[in-house]
VEXDREN-2710 file (C-alpha; in Angstrom, 1 decimal):
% VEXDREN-2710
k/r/px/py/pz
1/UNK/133.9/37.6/-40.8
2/UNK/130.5/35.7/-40.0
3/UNK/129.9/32.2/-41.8
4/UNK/127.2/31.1/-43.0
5/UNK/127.3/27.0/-43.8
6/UNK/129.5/27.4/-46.8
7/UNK/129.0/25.0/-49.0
8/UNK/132.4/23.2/-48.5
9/UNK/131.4/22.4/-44.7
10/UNK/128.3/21.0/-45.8
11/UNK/129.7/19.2/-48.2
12/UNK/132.1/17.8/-45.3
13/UNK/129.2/17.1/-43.4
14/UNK/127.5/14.9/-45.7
15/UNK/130.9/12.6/-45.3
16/UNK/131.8/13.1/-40.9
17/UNK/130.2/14.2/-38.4
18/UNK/132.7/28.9/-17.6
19/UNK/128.6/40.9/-15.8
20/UNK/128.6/43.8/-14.6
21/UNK/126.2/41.0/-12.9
22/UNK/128.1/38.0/-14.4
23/UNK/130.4/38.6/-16.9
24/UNK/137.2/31.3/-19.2
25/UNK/141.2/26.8/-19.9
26/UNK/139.9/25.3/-22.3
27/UNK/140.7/22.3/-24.3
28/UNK/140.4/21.5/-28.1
29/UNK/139.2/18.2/-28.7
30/UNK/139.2/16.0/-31.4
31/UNK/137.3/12.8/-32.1
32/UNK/136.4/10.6/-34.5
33/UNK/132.2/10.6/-35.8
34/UNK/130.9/7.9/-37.7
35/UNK/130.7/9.7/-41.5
36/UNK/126.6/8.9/-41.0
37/UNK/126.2/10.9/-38.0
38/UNK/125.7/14.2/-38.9
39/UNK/123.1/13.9/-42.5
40/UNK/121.7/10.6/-40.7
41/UNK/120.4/12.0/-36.9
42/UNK/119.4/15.3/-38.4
43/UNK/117.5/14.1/-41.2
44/UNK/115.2/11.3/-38.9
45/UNK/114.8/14.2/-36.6
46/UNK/113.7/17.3/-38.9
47/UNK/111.2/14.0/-40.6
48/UNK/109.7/13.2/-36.8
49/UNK/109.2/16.5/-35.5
50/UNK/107.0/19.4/-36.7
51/UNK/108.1/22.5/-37.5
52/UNK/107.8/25.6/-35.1
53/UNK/104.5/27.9/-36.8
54/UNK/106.0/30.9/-38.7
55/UNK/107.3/33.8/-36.5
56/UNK/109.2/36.8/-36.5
57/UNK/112.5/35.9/-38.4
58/UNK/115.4/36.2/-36.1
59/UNK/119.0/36.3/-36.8
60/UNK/121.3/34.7/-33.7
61/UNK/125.2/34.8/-34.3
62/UNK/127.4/32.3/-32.6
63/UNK/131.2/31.3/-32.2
64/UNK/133.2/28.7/-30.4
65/UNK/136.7/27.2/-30.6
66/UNK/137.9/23.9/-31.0
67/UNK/138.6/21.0/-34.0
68/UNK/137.1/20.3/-37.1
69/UNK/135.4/17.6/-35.9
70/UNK/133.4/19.9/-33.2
71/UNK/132.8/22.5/-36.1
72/UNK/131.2/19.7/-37.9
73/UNK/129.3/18.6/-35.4
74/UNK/128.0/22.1/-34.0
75/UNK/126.9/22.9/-37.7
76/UNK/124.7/19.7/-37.6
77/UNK/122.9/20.8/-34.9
78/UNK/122.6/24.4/-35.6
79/UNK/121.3/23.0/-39.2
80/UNK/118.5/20.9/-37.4
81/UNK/117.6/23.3/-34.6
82/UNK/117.1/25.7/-37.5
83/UNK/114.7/23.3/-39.6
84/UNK/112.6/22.9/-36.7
85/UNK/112.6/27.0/-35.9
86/UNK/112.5/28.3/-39.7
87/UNK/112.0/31.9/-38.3
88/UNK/115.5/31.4/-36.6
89/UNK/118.7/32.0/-39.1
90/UNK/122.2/31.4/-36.9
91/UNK/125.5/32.4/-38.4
92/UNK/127.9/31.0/-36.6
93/UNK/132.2/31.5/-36.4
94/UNK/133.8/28.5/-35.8
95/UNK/138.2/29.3/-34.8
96/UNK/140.6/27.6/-33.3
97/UNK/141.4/28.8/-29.2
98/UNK/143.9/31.5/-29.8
99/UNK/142.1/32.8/-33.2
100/UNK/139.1/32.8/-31.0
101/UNK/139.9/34.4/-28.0
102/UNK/141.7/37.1/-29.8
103/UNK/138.5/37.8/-31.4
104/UNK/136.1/38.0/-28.2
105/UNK/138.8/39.9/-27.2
106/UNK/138.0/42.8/-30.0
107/UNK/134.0/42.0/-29.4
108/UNK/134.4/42.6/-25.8
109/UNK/135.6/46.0/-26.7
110/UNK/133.5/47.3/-28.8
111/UNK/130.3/45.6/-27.5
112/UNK/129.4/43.4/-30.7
113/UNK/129.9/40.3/-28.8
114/UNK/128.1/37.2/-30.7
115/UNK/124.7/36.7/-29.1
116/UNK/126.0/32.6/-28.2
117/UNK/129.6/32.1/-26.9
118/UNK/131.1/29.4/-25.8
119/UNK/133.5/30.0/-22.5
120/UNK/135.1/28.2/-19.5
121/UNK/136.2/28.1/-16.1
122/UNK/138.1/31.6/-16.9
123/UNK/134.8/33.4/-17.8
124/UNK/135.2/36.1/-14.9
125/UNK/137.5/37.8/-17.4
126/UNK/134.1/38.4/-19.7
127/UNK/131.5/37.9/-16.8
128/UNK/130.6/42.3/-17.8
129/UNK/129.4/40.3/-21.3
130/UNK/127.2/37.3/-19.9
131/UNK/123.5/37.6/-19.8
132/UNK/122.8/35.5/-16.6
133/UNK/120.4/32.7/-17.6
134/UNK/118.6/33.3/-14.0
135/UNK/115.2/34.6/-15.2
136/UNK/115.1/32.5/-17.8
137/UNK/115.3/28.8/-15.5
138/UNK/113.0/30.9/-13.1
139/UNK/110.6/31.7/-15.6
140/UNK/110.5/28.2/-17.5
141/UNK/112.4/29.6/-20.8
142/UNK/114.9/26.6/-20.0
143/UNK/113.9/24.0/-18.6
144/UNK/116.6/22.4/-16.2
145/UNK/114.3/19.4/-14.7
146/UNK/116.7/17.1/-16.4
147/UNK/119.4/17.8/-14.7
148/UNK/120.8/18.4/-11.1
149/UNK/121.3/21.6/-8.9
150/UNK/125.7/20.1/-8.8
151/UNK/125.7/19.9/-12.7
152/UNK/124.3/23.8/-12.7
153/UNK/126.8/25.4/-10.1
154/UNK/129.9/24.3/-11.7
155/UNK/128.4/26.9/-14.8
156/UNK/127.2/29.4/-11.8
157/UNK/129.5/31.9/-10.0
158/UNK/129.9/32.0/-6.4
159/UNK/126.9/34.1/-6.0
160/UNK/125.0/31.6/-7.6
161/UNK/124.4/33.6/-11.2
162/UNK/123.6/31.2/-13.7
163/UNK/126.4/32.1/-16.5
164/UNK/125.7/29.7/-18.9
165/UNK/124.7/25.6/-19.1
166/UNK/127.4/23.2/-18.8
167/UNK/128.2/21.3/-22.8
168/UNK/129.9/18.3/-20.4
169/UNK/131.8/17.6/-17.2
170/UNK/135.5/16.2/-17.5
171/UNK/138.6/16.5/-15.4
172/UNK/142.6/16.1/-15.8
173/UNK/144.2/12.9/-15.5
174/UNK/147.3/10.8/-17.0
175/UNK/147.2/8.6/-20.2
176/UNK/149.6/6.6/-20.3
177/UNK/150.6/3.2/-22.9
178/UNK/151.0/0.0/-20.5
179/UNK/152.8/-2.0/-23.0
180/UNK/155.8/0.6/-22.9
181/UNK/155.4/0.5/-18.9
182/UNK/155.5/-3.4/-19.2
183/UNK/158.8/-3.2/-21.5
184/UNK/160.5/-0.7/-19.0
185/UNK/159.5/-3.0/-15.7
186/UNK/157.7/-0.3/-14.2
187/UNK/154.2/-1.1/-12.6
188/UNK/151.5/1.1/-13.7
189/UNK/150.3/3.5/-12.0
190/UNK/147.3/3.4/-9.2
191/UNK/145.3/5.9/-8.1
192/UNK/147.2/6.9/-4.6
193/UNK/150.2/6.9/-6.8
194/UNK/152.7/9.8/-5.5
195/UNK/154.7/12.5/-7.8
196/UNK/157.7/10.2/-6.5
197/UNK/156.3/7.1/-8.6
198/UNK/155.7/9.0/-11.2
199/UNK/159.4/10.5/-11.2
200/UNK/161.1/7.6/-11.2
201/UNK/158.7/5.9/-13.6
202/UNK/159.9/8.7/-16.1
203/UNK/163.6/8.0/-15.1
204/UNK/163.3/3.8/-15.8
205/UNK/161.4/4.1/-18.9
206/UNK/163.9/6.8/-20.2
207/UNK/167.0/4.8/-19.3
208/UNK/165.5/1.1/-20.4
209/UNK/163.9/2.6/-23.7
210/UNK/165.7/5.6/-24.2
211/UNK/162.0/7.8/-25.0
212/UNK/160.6/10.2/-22.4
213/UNK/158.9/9.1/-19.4
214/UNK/156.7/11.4/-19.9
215/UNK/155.3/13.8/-22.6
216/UNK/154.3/17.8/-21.8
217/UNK/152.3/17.9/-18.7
218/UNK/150.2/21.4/-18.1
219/UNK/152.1/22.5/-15.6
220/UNK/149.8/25.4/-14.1
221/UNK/147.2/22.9/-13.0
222/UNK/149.5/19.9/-12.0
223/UNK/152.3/21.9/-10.1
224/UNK/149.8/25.3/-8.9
225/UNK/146.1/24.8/-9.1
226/UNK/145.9/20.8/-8.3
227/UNK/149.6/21.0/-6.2
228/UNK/148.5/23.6/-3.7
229/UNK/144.7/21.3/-3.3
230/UNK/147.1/18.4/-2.7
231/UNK/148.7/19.9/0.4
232/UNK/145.7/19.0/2.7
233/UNK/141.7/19.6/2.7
234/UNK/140.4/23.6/2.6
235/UNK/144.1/24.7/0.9
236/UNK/143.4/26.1/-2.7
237/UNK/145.8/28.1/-5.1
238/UNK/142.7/30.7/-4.4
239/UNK/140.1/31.6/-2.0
240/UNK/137.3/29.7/-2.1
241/UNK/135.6/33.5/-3.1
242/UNK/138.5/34.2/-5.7
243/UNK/139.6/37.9/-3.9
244/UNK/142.8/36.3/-2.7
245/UNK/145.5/33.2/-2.2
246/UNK/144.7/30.6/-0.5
247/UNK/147.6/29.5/0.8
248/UNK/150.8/31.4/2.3
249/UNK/153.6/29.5/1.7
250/UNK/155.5/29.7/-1.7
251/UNK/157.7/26.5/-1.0
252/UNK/154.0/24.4/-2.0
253/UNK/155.2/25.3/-5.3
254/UNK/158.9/24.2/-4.6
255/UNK/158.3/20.3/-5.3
256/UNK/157.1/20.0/-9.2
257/UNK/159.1/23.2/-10.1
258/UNK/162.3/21.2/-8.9
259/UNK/160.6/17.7/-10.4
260/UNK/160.2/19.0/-14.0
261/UNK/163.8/20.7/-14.2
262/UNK/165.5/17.2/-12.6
263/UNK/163.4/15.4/-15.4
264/UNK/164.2/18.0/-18.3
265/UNK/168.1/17.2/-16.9
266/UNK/167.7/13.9/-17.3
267/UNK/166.6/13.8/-20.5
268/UNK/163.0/11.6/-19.2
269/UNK/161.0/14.9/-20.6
270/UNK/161.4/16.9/-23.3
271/UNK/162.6/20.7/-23.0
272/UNK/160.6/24.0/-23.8
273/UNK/161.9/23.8/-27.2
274/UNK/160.4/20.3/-27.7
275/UNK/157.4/20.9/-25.9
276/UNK/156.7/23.9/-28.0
277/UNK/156.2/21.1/-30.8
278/UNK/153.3/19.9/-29.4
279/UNK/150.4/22.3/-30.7
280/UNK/147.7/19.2/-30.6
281/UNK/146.6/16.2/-29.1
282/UNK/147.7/14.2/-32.8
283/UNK/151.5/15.3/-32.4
284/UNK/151.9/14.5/-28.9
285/UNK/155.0/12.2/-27.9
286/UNK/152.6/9.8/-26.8
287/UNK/150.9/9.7/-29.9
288/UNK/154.3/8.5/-31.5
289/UNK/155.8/6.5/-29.3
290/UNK/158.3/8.9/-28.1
291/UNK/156.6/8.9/-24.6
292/UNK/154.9/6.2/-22.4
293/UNK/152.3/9.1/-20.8
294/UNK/151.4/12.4/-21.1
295/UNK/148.8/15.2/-19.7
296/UNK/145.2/15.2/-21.2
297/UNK/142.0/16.2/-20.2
298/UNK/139.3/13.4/-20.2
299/UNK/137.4/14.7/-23.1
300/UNK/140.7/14.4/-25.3
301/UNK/141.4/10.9/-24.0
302/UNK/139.4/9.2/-27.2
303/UNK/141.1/11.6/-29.4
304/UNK/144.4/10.5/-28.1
305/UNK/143.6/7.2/-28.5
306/UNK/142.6/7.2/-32.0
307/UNK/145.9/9.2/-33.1
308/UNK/147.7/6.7/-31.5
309/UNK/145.9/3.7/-32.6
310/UNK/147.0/1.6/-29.7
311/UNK/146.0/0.7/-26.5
312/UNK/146.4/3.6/-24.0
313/UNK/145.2/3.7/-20.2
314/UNK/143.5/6.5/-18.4
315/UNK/144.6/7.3/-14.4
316/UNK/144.4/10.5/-12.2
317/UNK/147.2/12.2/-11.5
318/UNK/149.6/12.0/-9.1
319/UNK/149.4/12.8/-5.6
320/UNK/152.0/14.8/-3.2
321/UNK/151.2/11.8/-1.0
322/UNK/149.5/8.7/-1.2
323/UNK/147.2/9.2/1.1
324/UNK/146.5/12.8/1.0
325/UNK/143.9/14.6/-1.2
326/UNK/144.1/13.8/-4.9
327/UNK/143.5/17.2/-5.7
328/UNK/141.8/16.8/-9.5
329/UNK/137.8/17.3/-9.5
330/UNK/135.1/17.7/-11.9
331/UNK/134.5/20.5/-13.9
332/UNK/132.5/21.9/-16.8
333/UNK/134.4/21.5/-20.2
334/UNK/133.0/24.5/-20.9
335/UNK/129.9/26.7/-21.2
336/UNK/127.6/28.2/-23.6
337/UNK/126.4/32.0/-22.6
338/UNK/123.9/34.4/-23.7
339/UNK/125.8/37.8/-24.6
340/UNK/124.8/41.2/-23.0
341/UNK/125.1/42.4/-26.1
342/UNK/122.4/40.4/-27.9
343/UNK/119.0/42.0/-29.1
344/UNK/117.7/38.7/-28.7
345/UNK/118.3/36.9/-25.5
346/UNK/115.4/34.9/-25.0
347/UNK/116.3/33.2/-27.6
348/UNK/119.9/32.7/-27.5
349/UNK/118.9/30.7/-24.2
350/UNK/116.3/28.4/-26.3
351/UNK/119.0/27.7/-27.9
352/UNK/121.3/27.0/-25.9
353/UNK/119.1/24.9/-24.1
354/UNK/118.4/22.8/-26.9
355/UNK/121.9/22.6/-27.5
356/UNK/122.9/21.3/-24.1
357/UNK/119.7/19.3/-23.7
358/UNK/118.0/18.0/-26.3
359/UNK/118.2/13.9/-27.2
360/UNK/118.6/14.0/-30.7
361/UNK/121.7/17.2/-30.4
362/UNK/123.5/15.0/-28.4
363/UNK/123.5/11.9/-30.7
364/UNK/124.9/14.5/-33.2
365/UNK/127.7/16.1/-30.7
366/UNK/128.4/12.7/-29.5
367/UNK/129.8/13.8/-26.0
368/UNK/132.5/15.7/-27.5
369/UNK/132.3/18.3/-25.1
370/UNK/132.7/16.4/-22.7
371/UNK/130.0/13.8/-20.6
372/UNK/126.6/15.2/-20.4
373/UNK/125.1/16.7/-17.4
374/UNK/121.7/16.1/-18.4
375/UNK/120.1/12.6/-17.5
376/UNK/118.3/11.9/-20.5
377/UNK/121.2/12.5/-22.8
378/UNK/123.6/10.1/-21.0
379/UNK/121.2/7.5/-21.1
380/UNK/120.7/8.1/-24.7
381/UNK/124.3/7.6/-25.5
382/UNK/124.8/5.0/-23.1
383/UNK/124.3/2.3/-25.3
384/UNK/126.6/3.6/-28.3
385/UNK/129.8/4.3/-26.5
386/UNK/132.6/2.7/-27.4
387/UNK/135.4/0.7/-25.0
388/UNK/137.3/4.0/-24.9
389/UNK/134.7/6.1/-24.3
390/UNK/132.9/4.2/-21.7
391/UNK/136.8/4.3/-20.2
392/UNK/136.6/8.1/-19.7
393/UNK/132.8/7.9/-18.3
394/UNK/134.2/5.4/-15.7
395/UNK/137.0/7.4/-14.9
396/UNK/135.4/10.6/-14.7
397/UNK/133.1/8.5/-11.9
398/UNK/135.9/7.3/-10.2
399/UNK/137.5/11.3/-10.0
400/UNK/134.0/12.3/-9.1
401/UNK/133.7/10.1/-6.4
402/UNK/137.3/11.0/-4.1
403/UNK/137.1/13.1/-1.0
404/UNK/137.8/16.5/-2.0
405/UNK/136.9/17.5/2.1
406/UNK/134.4/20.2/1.4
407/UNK/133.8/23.1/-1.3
408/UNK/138.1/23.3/-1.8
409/UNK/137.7/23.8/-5.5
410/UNK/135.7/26.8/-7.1
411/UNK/134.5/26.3/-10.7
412/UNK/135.4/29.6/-11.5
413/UNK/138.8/31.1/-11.9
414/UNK/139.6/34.6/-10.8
415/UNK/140.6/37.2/-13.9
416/UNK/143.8/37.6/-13.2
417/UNK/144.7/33.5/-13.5
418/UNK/145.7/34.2/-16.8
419/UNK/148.4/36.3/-16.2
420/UNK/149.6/34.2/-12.8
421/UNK/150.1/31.5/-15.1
422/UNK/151.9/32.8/-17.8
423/UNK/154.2/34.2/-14.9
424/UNK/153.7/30.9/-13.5
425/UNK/155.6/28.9/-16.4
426/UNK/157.7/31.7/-17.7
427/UNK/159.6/30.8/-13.9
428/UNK/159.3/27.2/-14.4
429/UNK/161.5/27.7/-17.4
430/UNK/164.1/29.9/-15.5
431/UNK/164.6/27.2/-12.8
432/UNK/164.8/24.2/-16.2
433/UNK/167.7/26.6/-17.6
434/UNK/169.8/27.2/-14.4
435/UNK/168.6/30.9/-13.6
436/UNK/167.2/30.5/-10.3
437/UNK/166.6/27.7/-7.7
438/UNK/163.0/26.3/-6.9
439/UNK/162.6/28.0/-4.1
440/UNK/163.1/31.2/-5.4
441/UNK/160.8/31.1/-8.4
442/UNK/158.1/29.8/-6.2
443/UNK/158.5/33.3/-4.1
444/UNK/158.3/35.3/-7.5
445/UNK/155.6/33.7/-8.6
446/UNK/154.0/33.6/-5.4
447/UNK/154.6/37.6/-5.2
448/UNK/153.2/38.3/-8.3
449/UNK/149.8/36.2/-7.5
450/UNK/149.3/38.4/-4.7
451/UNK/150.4/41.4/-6.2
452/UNK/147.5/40.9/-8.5
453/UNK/144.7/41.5/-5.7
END
């Protein structure tokens, strides 16, 4: 069912703030807004600039997933592009990520997809639904000059189709709490520490504080995606085109499959039962003090912080060796795309690109996507970031700047990832309850990810 700013959510407002040509991993993030943001920056906007003439009245429909506090923030800014277009009426569906996928899921079906969706690195599963944005850069409809040709591939497919324009770039890495570090005697961690440090890290602080080592870790990217990248330069989980593996030795996978079920043993991380507790970033062991680090993506890492209410460090994560490739990049957080199934296109994009690039958005959204790809935008919230979040820009330079050795990670995910992950930690678990060895859910898994092209 379409919304249509109920009066409850503007009520809350007032108090917070990745085709048949083209055709997504995403993270929910939470983070505090000043209770001004929202009312204040849309009201000294809609009172500096001048309304759009009158015109056709057109109604766009839009959806995304994530917390409250992106709901809140989105509905500002739909609000304030829509005073400034009064011929444009959105009716947006904000979800959370499963309610949301389960309904593009339906829309994909029977072609009613909203005319502005918001995807990620997966969005080769619904490229048959994207409306490439091509035409519309070439033709000046959005106007990309603010931003660089790097920021636009990693929201382009590998034939350079345009899918949608980037809300943010962010990347994995480890938070961890350096006071619990300091009371267990372990050093913290640096960035060419190995998946050995961070092993017996989790096995001191468990057996000096009795608490995890280590909270739940997403296991697909750190032991698959990121672990097979870590073996050496040009090795990917996938082809660099996505039409195959990249690799063609299971036993890559052997190491952090027989890591996680010697930690689970140990009692330094929690079991599947305990991990299935976690549903968000506020009930984390971290968050509690029932862990000293856990798994996060950098646009969670303020979120994290304020649930915890300590102090919490940000590193990348670890590496097979110290040495060797680090294996995390930059990404986009995730996308916002034009649906083939919109009568109005053209203006979807507008949008969009208002959305992604216009000043006074972005002091609504507050870089909750994720940090800004456009130029003028990060130096617009430059000035306002707080210790924290100026901790996760730094970082995300630091990540951005290590030797990667070439194109070895593609933006985009083949459609079948998915699936190879769900196989991927259904095998994990096998090996954490005794039912097979390492090496021989690192050939089943390995089977079925070929079995898939």
């Amino acid at each position: 069912m379409k919304l249509r700013k109920p009066v409850a959510i503007i009520a809350t407002l007032a108090m917070v703030l990745s085709l048949a040509a083209c055709g997504e991993e995403p993270a929910s993030v939470s983070e505090t807004a000043p209770a001004s943001v929202s009312t204040e920056a849309s009201t000294s906007v809609e009172a500096s600039v001048e309304p759009e003439a009158e015109a056709e009245p057109i109604t766009l429909h839009m959806a995304w997933w994530g917390s409250q506090t992106r709901h809140d923030r989105t509905i500002a800014v739909i609000e304030l592009y829509e005073s400034l277009h009064p011929n444009i009426n959105i009716e947006y569906e904000p979800m959370d990520f499963d309610g949301y996928f389960n309904k593009l899921t339906t829309l994909v079906a029977s072609n009613e997809v909203w005319d502005i969706f918001q995807l990620g690195s997966n969005f080769p599963t619904y490229q048959s639904k994207i409306y490439c944005l091509n035409d519309f850069i070439a033709d000046g409809t959005i106007d990309v000059s603010g931003t660089t040709d790097a920021f636009l591939r990693i929201a382009a497919d590998e034939n350079g189709n345009q899918v949608g324009l980037c809300s943010g770039v962010n990347t994995y890495g480890i938070a961890y709490d350096p006071q619990l570090f300091a009371d267990a005697g372990v050093a913290e961690p640096t960035e060419n520490w190995t998946w050995e440090d961070y092993k017996q890290a989790c096995l001191t602080i468990h057996e000096k504080l009795g608490i995890y080592g280590s909270s739940k870790f997403d296991d697909w990217q750190a032991g698959a995606s990121m672990g097979v990248n870590q073996e050496g330069f040009g090795i990917g989980f996938f082809t660099k085109t996505n039409d195959g593996l990249g690799f063609d030795d299971p036993k890559m996978l052997s190491d952090y499959i027989q890591m996680r079920s010697d930690l689970v043993k140990a009692g330094a991380y929690p079991d599947p039962g305990a991990c299935n507790e976690i549903s968000d970033i506020e009930n984390d062991f971290v968050v509690s003090g029932e862990a000293a680090m856990t798994w996060v993506a950098s646009n969670q890492f303020v979120s994290l912080c304020n649930a915890a209410g300590r102090e919490l460090k940000l590193i990348n994560p670890p590496r097979k060796k110290a040495d060797g490739p680090a294996g995390v990049s930059i990404q986009s957080s995730q996308m916002l795309c034009v649906s083939q199934d919109s009568e109005h296109p053209e203006e979807a994009a507008k949008f969009i690109e208002f959305f992604q690039s216009n000043v006074d958005a972005n002091k609504i959204l507050l870089a909750e996507r994720g940090i800004p790809t456009f130029t003028a935008v990060r130096e617009a919230l430059a000035d306002d970031l707080t210790d924290v979040e100026k901790a996760v820009y730094e970082y995300v330079d630091v990540v951005g700047a290590f030797d990667t050795g070439g194109e070895t990670v593609n933006p985009a995910s083949p459609a079948c990832t998915d699936a190879i992950k769900e196989q991927y930690n259904y095998y994990l678990e096998k090996v954490i309850y005794g039912e097979m060895t390492a090496d021989e859910a690192s050939q089943a898994i390995y089977d079925f990810a070929a079995s898939q092209f």
